[in-house]
One Martini backbone bead per residue (centre of mass of N, CA, C, O) as a GRO file, in nm:
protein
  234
    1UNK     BB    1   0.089   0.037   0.029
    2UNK     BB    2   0.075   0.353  -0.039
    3UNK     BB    3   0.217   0.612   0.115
    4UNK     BB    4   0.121   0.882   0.234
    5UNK     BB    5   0.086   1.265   0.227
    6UNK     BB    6   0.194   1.484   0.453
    7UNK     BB    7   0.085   1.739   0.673
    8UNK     BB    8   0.101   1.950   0.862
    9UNK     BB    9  -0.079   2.087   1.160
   10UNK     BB   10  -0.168   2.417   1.240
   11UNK     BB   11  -0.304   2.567   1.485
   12UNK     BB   12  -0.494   2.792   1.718
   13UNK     BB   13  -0.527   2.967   1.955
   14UNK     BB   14  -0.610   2.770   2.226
   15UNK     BB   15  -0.558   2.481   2.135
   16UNK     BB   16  -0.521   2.137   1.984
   17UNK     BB   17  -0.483   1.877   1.815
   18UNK     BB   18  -0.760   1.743   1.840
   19UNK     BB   19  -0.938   2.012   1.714
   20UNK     BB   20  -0.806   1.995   1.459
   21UNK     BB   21  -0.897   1.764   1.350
   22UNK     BB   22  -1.204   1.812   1.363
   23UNK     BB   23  -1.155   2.066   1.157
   24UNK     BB   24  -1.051   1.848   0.938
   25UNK     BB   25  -1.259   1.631   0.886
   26UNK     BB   26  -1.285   1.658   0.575
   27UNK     BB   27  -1.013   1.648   0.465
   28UNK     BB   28  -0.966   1.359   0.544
   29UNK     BB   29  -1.178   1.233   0.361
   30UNK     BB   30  -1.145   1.389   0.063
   31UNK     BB   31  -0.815   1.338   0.137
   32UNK     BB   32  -0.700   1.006   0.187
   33UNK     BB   33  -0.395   1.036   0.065
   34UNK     BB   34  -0.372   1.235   0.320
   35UNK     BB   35  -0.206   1.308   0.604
   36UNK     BB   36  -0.286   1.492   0.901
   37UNK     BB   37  -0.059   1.627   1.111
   38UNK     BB   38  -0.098   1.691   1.410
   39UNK     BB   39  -0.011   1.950   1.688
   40UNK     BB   40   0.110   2.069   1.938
   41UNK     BB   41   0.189   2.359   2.069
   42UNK     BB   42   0.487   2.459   2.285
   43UNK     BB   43   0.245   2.639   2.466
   44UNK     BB   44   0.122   2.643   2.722
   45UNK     BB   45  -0.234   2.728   2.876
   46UNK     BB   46  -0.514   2.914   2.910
   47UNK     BB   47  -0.843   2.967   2.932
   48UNK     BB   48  -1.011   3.230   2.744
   49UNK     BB   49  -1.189   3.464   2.605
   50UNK     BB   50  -1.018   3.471   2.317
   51UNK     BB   51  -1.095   3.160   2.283
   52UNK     BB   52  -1.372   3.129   2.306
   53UNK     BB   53  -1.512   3.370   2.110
   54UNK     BB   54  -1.305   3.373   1.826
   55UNK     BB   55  -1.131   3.084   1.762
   56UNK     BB   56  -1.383   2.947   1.934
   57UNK     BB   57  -1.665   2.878   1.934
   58UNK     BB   58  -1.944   2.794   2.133
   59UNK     BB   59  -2.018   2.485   1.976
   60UNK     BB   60  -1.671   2.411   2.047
   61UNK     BB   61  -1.607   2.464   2.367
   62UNK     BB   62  -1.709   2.196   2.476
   63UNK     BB   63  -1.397   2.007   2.381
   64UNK     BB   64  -1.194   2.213   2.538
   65UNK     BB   65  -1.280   2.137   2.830
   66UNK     BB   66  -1.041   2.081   3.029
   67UNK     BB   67  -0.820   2.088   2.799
   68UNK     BB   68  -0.487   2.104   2.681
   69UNK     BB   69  -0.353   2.378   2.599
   70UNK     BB   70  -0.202   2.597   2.300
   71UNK     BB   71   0.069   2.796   2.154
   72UNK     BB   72   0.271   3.001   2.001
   73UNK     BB   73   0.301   3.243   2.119
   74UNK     BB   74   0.559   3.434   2.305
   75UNK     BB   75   0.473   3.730   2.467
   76UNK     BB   76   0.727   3.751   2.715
   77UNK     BB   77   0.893   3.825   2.409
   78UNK     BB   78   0.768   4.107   2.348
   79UNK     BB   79   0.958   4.325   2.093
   80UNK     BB   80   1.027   4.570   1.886
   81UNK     BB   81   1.246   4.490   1.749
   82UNK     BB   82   1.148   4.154   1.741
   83UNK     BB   83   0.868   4.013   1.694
   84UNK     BB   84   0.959   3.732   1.614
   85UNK     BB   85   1.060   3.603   1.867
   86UNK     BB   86   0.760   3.486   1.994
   87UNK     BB   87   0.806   3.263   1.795
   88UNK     BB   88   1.068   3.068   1.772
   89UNK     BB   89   1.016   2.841   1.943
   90UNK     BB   90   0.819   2.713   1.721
   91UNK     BB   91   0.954   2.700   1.503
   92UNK     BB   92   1.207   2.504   1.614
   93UNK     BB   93   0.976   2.276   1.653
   94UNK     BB   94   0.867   2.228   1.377
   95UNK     BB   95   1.162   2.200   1.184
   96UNK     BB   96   1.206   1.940   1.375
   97UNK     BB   97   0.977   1.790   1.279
   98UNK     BB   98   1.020   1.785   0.965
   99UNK     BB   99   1.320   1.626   0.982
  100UNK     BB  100   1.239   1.413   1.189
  101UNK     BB  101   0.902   1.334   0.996
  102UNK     BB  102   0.977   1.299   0.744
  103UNK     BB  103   0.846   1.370   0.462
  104UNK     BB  104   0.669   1.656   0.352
  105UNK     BB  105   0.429   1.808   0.179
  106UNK     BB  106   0.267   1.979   0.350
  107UNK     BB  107   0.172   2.291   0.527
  108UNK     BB  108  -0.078   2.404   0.781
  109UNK     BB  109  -0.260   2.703   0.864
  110UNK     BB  110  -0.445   2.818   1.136
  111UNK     BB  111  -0.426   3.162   1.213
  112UNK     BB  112  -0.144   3.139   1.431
  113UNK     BB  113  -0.043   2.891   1.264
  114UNK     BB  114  -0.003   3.094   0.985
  115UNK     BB  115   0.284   3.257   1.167
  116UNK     BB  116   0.466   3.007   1.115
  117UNK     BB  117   0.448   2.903   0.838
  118UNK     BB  118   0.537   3.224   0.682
  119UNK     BB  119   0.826   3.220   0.799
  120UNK     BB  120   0.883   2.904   0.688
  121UNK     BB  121   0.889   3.043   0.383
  122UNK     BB  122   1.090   3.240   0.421
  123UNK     BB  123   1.324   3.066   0.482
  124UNK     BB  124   1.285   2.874   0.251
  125UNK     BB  125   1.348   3.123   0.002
  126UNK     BB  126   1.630   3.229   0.161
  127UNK     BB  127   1.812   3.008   0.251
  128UNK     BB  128   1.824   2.955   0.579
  129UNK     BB  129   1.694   2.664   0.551
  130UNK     BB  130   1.718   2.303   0.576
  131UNK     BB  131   1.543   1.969   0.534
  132UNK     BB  132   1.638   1.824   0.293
  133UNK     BB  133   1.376   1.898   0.141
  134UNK     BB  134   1.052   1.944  -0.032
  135UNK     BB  135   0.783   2.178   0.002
  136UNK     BB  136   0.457   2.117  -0.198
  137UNK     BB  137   0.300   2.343   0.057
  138UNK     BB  138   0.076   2.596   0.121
  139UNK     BB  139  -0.190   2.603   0.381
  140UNK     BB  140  -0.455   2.897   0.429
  141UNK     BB  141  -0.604   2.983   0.770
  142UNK     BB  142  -0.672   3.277   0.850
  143UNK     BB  143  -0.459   3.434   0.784
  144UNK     BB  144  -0.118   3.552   0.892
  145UNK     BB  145   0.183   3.795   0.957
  146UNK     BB  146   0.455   3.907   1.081
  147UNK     BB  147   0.628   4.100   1.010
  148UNK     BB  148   0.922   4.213   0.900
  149UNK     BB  149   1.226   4.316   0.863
  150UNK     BB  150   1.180   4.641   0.702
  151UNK     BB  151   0.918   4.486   0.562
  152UNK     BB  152   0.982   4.287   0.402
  153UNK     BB  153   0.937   4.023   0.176
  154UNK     BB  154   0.909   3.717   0.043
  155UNK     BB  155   0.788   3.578  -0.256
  156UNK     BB  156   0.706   3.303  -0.260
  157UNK     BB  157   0.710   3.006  -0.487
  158UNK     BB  158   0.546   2.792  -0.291
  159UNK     BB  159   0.270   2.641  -0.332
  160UNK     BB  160  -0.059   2.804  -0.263
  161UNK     BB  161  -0.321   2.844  -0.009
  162UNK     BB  162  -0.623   3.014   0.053
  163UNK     BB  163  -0.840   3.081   0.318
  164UNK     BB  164  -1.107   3.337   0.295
  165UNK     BB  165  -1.288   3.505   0.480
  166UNK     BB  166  -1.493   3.771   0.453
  167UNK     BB  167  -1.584   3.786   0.817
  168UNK     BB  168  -1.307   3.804   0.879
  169UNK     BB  169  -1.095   3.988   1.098
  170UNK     BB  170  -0.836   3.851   0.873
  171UNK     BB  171  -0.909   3.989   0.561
  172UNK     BB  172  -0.738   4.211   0.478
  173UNK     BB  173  -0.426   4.415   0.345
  174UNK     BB  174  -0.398   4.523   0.621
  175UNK     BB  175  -0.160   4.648   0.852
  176UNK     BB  176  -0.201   4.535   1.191
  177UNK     BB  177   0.036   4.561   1.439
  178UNK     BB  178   0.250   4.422   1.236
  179UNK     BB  179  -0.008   4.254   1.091
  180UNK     BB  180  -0.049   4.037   0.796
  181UNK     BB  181  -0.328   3.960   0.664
  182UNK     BB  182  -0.483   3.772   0.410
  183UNK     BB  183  -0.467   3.896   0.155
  184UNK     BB  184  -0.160   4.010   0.230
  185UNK     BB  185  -0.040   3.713   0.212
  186UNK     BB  186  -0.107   3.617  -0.068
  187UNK     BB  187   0.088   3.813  -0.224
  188UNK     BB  188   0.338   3.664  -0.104
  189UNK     BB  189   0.265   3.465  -0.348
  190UNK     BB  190   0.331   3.269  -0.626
  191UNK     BB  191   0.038   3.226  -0.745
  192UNK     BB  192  -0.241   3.191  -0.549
  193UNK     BB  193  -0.475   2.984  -0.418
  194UNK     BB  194  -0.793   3.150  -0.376
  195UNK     BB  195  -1.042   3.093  -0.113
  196UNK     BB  196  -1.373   3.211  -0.071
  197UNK     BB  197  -1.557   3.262   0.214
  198UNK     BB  198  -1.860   3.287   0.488
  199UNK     BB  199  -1.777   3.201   0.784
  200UNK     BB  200  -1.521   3.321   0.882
  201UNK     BB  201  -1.324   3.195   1.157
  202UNK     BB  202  -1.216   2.881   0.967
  203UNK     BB  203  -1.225   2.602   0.905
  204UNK     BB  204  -1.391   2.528   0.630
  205UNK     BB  205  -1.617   2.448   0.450
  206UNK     BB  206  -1.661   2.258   0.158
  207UNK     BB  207  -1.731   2.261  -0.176
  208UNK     BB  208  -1.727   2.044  -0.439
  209UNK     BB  209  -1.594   2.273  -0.622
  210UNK     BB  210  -1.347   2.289  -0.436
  211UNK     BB  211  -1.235   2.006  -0.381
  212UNK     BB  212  -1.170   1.995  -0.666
  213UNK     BB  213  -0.949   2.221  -0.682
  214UNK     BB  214  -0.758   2.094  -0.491
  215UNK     BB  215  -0.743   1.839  -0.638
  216UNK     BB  216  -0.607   1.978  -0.898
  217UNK     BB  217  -0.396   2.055  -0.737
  218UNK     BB  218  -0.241   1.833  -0.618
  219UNK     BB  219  -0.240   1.697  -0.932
  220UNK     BB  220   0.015   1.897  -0.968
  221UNK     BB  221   0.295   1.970  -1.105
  222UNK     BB  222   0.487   2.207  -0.996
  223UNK     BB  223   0.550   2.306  -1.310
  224UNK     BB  224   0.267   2.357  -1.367
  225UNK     BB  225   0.152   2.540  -1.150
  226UNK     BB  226   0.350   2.788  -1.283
  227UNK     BB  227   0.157   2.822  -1.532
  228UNK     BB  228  -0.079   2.881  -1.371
  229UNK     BB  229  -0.343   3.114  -1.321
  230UNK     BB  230  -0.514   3.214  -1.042
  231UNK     BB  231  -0.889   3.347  -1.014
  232UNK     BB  232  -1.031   3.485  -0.747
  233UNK     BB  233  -1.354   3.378  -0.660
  234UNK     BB  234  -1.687   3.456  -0.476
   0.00000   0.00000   0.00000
């Protein structure tokens, strides 16, 4: 039998691996062929109104009801000269999973863990790390990254997809407190695979018309993929 293609997959602020595979159980009934392998944060926390209010529905907030969350952020790390480094051990974390249980085919971030993904684009474009191999895609849900130092942008290459909701706090393309959001975040790769829902800040479920696009991009040859166009529509 055939091995999957891992993806690794990280969740948003305030949550574990159990509910992030949750949001994705979709995903993984019509992708059966990729194995998506979620991961806890390295930073636990407690449960807050932040987490229970904007990043977890109210429907789904009992399912994390004591149970260990965790976080990607070191906030108690955050320094205006340096805002990246909030994220570091995380960063450092996540490119060891990578490394020793690889490979994988594409990293997958929803909201927080969208700031962990981008900034691993970044590190990979500027050839700043080496896996060992090639990651053939990132997959951002309700994408956000914090800027780079002196504004610098990625242009990353490797292919990506962007699932932004219309309705999500994090969907403009403007900087905000140094943080550049969904849109905004997709323009920095070259030719991204966007596609828009109105669903708010989650992990979407997908329309049939959505699956089989999705199908379309995983079954083309990243050579392949960097010919076509892809032109985003509402």
């Amino acid at each position: 039998m055939e091995n999957k293609k891992k993806i690794l997959c990280l969740h948003g602020n305030g949550a574990n691996k159990e509910f992030h595979s949750y949001q994705l159980r979709q995903f993984e009934k019509e992708f059966n062929n990729y194995e998506f392998v979620t991961l806890d944060g390295p930073i636990s926390i407690t449960r807050n109104v932040h987490v229970s209010q904007v990043v977890v529905p109210q429907n789904f907030a009992k399912m994390i009801e004591n149970k260990p969350l965790f976080t990607w952020g070191n906030f108690l790390k955050l320094d205006s000269q340096n805002i990246d480094g909030v994220f570091q051990e995380s960063l450092d974390y996540v490119i060891k999973i990578l490394k020793e249980q690889g490979p994988f085919y594409g990293v997958l971030g929803f909201s927080q863990g969208t700031a962990v993904a981008a900034r691993l684009a970044t590190l990979l474009e500027h050839k700043q790390i080496d896996l060992g191999y090639e990651l053939n895609c990132f997959i951002f849900c309700s994408g956000s990254m914090v800027n780079l130092p002196d504004n610098r942008l990625i242009f990353c290459k490797i292919p990506s997809i962007h699932f932004i909701g219309i309705n999500d706090f994090l969907y403009d393309r403007q900087r905000v407190h140094n943080i550049l959001r969904s849109l905004g975040l997709s323009t920095q790769f070259l030719n991204p695979l966007v596609i828009f829902h109105d669903q708010g800040h989650k992990v979407p479920f997908l329309s049939r018309q959505q699956i089989q696009l999705l199908k379309q991009f995983f079954n083309k040859e990243k050579k392949d993929w960097q010919l076509q166009v892809f032109v985003p529509k509402l």
